[in-house]
Each structure stands twice: as structure tokens, then as C-alpha cells.
N, C-alpha and C positions, 0 to 999 in steps of 0.2 A: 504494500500500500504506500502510497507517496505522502511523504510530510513535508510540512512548511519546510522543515532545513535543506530540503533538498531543493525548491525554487532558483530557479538561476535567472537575477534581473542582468545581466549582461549587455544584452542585447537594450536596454532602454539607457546604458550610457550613451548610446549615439548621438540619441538626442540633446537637445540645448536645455528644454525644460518639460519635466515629466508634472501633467497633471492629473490630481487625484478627484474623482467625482467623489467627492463627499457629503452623503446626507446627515450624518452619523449615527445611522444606523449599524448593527453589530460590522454587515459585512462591510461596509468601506471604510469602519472603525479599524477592522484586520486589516486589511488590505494596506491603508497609511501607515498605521504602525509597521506593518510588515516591510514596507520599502523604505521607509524614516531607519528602518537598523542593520537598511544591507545597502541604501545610497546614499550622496551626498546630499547633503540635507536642502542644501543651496539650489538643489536643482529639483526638488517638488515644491508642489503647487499645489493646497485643497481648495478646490475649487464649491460652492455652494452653492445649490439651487430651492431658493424659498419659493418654494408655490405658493405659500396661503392656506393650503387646503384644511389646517389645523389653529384651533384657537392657542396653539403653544409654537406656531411655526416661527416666530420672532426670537423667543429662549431657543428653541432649537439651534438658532441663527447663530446666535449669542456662544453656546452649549461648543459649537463645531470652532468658532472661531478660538475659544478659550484653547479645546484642545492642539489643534496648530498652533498656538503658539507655542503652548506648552511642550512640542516636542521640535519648535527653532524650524515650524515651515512655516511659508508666506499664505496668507489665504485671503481667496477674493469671492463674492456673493453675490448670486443675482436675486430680484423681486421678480417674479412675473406674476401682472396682473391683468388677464387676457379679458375675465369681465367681473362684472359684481356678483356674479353665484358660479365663483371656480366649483362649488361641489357635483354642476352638471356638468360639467367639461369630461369628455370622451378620455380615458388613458391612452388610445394614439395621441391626440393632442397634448396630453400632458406630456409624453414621452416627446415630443416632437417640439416642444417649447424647451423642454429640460436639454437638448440635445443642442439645439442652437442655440443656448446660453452656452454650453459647454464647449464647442467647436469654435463660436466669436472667441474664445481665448486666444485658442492656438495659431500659432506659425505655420512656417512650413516646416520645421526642425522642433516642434513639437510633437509630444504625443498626452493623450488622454487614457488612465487605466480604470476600468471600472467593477465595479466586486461581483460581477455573474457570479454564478458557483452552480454547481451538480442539479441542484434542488431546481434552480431557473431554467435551467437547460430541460429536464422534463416538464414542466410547465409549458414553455414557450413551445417543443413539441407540442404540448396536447391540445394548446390551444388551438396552435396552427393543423395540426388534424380534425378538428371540430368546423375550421373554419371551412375546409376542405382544398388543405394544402395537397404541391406538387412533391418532387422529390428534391427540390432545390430546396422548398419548406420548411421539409422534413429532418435535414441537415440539422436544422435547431440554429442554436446561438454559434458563430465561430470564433475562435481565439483570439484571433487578429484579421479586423477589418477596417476598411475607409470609408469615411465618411464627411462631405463637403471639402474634401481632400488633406483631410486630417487623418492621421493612423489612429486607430482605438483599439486599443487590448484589452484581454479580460486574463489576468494571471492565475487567478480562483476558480475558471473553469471545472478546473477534474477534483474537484475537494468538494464536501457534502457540507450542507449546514452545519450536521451534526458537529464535524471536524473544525468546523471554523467558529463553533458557539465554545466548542472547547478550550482552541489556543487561547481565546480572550477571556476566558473566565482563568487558566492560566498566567496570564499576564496582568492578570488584573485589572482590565479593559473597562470604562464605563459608557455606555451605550446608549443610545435614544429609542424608544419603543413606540412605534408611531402607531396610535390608535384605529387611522383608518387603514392601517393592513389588516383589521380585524371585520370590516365594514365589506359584507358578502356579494353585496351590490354592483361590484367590481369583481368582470369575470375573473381575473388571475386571483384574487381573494379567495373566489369560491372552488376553483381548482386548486389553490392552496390551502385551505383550511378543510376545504370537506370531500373531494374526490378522490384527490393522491393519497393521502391518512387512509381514507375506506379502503381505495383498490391494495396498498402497500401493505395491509394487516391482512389483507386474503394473501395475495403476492405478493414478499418479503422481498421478492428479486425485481420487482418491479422496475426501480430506478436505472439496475446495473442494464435489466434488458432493455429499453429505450436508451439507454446511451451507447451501446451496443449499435442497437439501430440506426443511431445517431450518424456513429462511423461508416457504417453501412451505407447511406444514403448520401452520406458524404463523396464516400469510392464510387457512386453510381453517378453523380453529379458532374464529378472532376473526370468520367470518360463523358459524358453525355456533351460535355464542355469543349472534349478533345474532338470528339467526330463534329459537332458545329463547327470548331474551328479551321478542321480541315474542305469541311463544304463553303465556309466564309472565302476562304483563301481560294478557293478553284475558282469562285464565283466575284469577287470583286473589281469593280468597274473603274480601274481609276482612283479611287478611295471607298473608306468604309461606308458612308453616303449613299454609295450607288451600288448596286452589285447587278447582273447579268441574271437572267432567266433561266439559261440557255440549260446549264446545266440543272439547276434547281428542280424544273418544273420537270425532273425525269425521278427524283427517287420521293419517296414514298412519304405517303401525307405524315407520320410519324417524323417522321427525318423534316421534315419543311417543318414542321411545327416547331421543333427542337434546334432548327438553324433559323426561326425567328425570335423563339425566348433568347436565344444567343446573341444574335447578329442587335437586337434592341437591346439589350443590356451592353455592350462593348460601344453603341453609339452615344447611351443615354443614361445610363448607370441606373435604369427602372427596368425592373421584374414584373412581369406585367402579368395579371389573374388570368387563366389559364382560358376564360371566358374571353377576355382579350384577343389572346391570342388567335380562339378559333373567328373570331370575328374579322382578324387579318386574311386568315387563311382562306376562309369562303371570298372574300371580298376582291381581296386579290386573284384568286388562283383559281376561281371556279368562274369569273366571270368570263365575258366572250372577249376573245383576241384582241379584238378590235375596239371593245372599252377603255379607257382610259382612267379606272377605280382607284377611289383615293379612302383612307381611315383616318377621322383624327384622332391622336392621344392625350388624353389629356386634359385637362380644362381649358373653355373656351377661352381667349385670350391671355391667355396664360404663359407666361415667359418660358417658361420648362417645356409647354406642348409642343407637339411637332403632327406633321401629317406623314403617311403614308402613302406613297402615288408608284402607280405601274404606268409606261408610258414606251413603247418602241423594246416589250420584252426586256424591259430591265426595269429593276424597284429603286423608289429613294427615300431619304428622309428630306424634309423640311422642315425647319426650323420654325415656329410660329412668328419667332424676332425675326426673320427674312424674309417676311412674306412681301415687305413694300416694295415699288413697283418705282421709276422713272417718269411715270406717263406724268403727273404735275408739277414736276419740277418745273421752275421758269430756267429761259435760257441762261446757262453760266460762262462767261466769257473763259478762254483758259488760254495760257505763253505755251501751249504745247510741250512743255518742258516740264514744272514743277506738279510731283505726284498730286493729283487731285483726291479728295475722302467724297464719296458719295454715300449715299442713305441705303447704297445696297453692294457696295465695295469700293474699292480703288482703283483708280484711272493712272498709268504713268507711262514713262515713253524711255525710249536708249536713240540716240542720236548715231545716225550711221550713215554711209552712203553708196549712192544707186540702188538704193531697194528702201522696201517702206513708204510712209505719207509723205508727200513734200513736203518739207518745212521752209516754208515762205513767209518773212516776218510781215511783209507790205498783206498778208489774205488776216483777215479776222476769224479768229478760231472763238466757238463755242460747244458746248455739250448741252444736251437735248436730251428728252427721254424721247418716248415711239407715241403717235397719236395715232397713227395708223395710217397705211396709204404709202410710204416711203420705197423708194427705189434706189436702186443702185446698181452699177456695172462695173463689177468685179473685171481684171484682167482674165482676156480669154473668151470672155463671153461675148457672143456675136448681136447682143441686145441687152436692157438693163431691164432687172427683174423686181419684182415686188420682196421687200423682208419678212414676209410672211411666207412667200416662196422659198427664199431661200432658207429659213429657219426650220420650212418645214424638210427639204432637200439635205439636210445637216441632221435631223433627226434633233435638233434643239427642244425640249421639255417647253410647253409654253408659258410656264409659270417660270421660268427664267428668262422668258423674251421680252419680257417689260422692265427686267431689270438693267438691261443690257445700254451702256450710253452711246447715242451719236454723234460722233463729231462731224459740226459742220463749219467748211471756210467761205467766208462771204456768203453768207446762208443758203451755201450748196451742201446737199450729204457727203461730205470726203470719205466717212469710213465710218464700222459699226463694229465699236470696241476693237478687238485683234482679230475681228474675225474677217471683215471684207472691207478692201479698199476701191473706191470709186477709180476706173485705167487713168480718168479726166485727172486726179490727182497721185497721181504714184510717182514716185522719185524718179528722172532717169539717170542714166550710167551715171554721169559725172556728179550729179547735182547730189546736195546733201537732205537726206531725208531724218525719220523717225518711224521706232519700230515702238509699237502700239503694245502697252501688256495691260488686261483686267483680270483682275482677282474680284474674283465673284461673292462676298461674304458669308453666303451658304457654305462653303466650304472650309473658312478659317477654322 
């Protein structure tokens, strides 16, 4: 069986400053103590999150801060007061307020540790089995993960309540006993006080066997991870953004399902309810050839949302922040020369010669979005063609075709973005032109 002395924080000198979530309650009473006598002191952090939810949450406050001092670490506290009746507030919510207090700490050379232990980890399965978790789910809590690109560890993982109510009655540990962990009301409450107690005094093994499973579900995850990966990679168009059809729409709706919990997690770091998913899946992949089917994610307007779009046998994302468009911009005068920032990327040029835009300081250069109706005559072509034509001949997504800037000289179309130059203005041999680059935002 593993004990505390055997813990090895090694691995958390890396960092600059190690913070400790502490409520003080028992287990992130251990957990601080426990790293306060194996690290530099200088370098933890109790960190404290006052919900309110308790007529004693202020003494608490008080209670946590005493003891950091008392053992020579720094500590900082946050309030959250989301409304006037926190006791209706959802535990995601509460979890999800408590987490962004804790993460606004950190750096990038920080890290957060927090006191999961054995007992959470069966919880947080059963809950997620009730919920009607996947096998990603089912995994439970994992040891070390990220989050809003902060590392978070949990050290106390593979140790039991029971083991850690112990060391601190050893040490002589004093504790906070928070009344509404007793308040049934609250699903985890009620799978902790009256489900796991019932099922564990029928099955005494209960705990080892779902942590068991734990592992198990985990090895199932980390291949299920490996084969997305390898159909990610056969299938990517350019970047993770876009990927090809070509090959996807041959293996098996399992496999497609399994390479889009994947392929959406590696774009957007969201796990999407398995209901989700099949919503992609019909949406996209059972529609006719010839649709052009799109899914949002997300909430509507929502900075984090993105859409899903099939368009010329290949998928993308988009961004919900990329969806603006060029068409009302008024005209912008530009030197041809200095990088331009647009509402939907950046405009810039490399000066070169006989090839490329003329660069003619005597022609007045402006950028323009598309109203529609525009031509142009590309070298080579034996007449000039509509940008609708041509964007459709390029296979161009059209929800990127209003993003795309015109430049026009002496209010002629010279060129449209890096993609077509008007013959009437293209560099010859001698003369000094400009090669054209756009970065498209969607993609940054």
C-alpha cells in the first residue's frame, strides 16, 4: 500500500510557484501540510475560494488564512458573489466559479495542486455513469491535467479518505467541517453520504473495483485516442481546421464518430455529449453530396462557439469570432507597403521585381470588401470573369469569400488578396512590383 512518505513532489520544483486550492477542509489541510515539509516554502501558494454558501464562510476565510501563515506560506482569497441566493446555484457552477478564481492566479510556470483523493474519484465515476457517461467519462478524475492552460494536479489521487483523515489526526491537523457537505440536496452529497456507504457495506471491494475500472477505461481511451489520431493525420487538409473527406467517409460510422470526439477536442479542448456528436455525424455525413450542412457548437454568440461546415468533400471549423465579413467596411486607402490589420486578418506585401502587383506610387491604392458583381482578369485568361466564378473554380468555402480584401488602384480591381491579379496591372520584366500575402484569421 503507498504512504505519504513515499510521495515524490519532484516534479513540481519546475515550477516558479506551486499553488495550493485550499478550502480547509481535512483534505487540502493534508495536502498543504504535506508539500509545506517536503518544499520550499517560498514557493507555495494557499490559494482560497469563499463562496458564501455558509453563515461561517468569513471564519473559514479567516480559519485558512491563520493557518498559512502559521506554516510561513503566502495566501490569497477570493469572494464570489454570483447572486443573492448562492444556495440555488448548480455545483457545475460553483465548480466553474471556484476554478476561474483559481486559474486567474496562475502563470504560465505555474501550477495548481488540489486534494482529489480515492473516495472523489469513485464519486465523480458514478456520477458520471448516472449521467450516462462515455469511456472518456469513465476514466474519472486524472492526475494531471490543463486547464485554461494552467497544469492542475491532484497528488492525493490513489490514497482513501480513510488514509488521509488519518495522517492529520497524526499530525495533529485542525480542520474545517463544512456543514453543507452534509446537505443531501446536492447530488455528490447524496452519492457520498448514502449510496457508496450502502453499496461498500454489501461490497467491501467496491472502491478498489471502480478504480480498477478507472485504469481500464483509461487504456481504452489512450488507444481510442491513438486510432483518431492516426485517421486525423491521413485526413488533414492543410491544418487541423480543415480535414478531407476523402478518406473518412470510407471507415465505419464507429471510427467517424470516434475521429470527431477527437478531431473537436485537439481543435477546441471541449468533449462534446455523445448526443453531440451523433448530431455531427447524421448532419454531416448522411446528408446528400451536394448539401453544403453546417452544426453549431455551442452557444449562440458565444466567443468559445464554432460551426461545423462540409463544403467540396472536406469539413471545417469556424470560429464564431471569425465569422465577420469585409462587405461594410468603407474604403481604406493603403502605401501598399505597410502590413494592414483587418476585422478578418492581415493584408501585407514583399516588394520584388517583374512579377507580382505593380507598385506604382503616382495609382491610388485602396482595400475594399466584395458587394458583389466584381471582375477580374487574371493573366492567361482570354476574358475577365466574375469573383464568384472564380471562387467558385478554386473550390473557395463561401463563408470565406466575404472575408477576402480587394485591392483596388485608381478605383480599378488590381487584385483579390494573393489570390488573383488583374494582367491590366501585373509587374512587367523590368518594373518593380509587390507580392501580395493574406492571413486569413480563421486560421491563426
Amino acid at each position: 500500500m503507498l504512504c505519504f512518505s513515499e510521495l515524490n513532489f519532484e516534479e513540481l520544483k519546475e515550477y516558479e510557484r506551486i499553488g495550493v486550492a485550499y478550502s480547509g477542509g481535512l483534505d487540502s489541510h493534508v495536502l498543504l501540510h504535506l508539500l509545506a515539509s517536503k518544499l520550499d516554502l517560498e514557493s507555495i501558494y494557499a490559494l482560497h475560494v469563499n463562496h458564501g454558501m455558509s453563515k461561517y464562510s468569513d471564519v473559514w476565510e479567516l480559519h485558512c488564512k491563520e493557518v498559512a501563515n502559521d506554516l510561513g506560506i503566502e495566501f490569497s482569497s477570493w469572494k464570489i458573489n454570483e447572486d443573492n441566493n448562492t444556495l440555488s446555484l448548480s455545483e457545475a457552477r460553483l465548480r466553474d466559479s471556484r476554478y476561474a478564481a483559481l486559474t486567474s492566479w496562475a502563470n504560465d510556470r505555474d501550477i495548481i495542486c488540489l486534494g482529489h483523493h480515492q473516495n472523489d474519484q469513485v464519486e465523480t465515476i458514478f456520477f458520471r455513469l448516472i449521467r450516462g457517461t462515455g469511456i472518456n467519462g469513465a476514466k474519472g478524475i486524472s492526475k494531471k491535467t490543463r486547464m485554461d492552460n494552467v497544469d492542475i494536479y491532484r497528488p492525493l489521487l490513489d490514497f482513501s479518505k480513510e488514509e488521509i483523515r488519518a495522517y492529520a489526526i497524526n499530525k495533529k491537523l485542525s480542520w474545517i467541517e463544512d456543514e453543507t457537505n452534509l446537505d443531501d440536496k446536492y447530488d455528490r452529497n447524496f452519492l457520498r453520504n448514502q449510496i457508496i456507504p450502502s453499496l461498500s457495506s454489501r461490497w467491501p471491494f467496491l472502491m478498489k473495483s471502480l478504480t480498477n475500472f478507472s485504469e481500464r477505461a483509461s487504456t481504452a481511451q489512450l488507444l481510442l485516442n491513438e486510432l483518431a489520431d492516426e485517421d486525423i493525420e491521413k485526413s488533414i487538409n492543410g491544418g487541423l481546421s480543415s480535414v478531407s473527406l476523402y478518406y473518412i467517409q470510407n471507415i465505419s460510422e464507429a471510427r467517424i464518430k470516434n475521429f470527431l470526439h477527437r478531431w473537436i477536442w485537439r481543435l477546441s479542448n471541449k468533449s462534446l455529449e455523445t448526443s453531440m456528436i451523433d448530431q455531427v455525424y447524421h448532419s454531416i455525413f448522411k446528408s446528400k453530396s451536394s448539401a453544403s450542412p453546417k452544426v453549431f457548437i455551442g452557444p449562440v454568440d458565444h466567443a468559445d462557439s464554432f460551426e461545423i461546415r462540409r463544403y467540396d468533400d472536406k469539413l471545417y471549423t469556424i470560429p464564431y469570432e471569425s465569422k465577420s465579413s469585409l462587405q461594410d467596411i468603407f474604403p481604406l486607402a493603403w502605401d501598399l507597403i505597410s502590413p494592414l490589420t483587418l476585422s478578418t486578418g492581415k493584408l501585407s506585401s514583399t516588394i520584388v521585381r517583374g512579377r507580382g502587383l505593380r507598385y506604382d506610387k503616382s495609382l491610388e491604392a485602396e482595400v475594399r470588401g466584395r458587394n458583389g458583381g466584381e471582375i477580374i482578369r487574371p493573366p492567361g485568361r482570354n476574358c475577365s470573369k466574375s469573383l464568384k466564378k472564380l471562387f467558385q473554380e478554386e473550390y473557395i468555402p463561401p463563408w470565406l469569400r466575404e472575408r477576402v480584401p480587394l485591392i483596388y488602384l485608381n478605383n480599378e480591381l488590381a487584385a483579390v488578396a494573393n489570390l488573383w491579379i488583374d494582367e491590366k496591372f501585373l509587374a512587367l520584366e523590368n518594373e518593380q512590383g509587390i507580392e501580395l500575402s493574406w492571413q486569413d484569421n480563421t486560421f491563426s
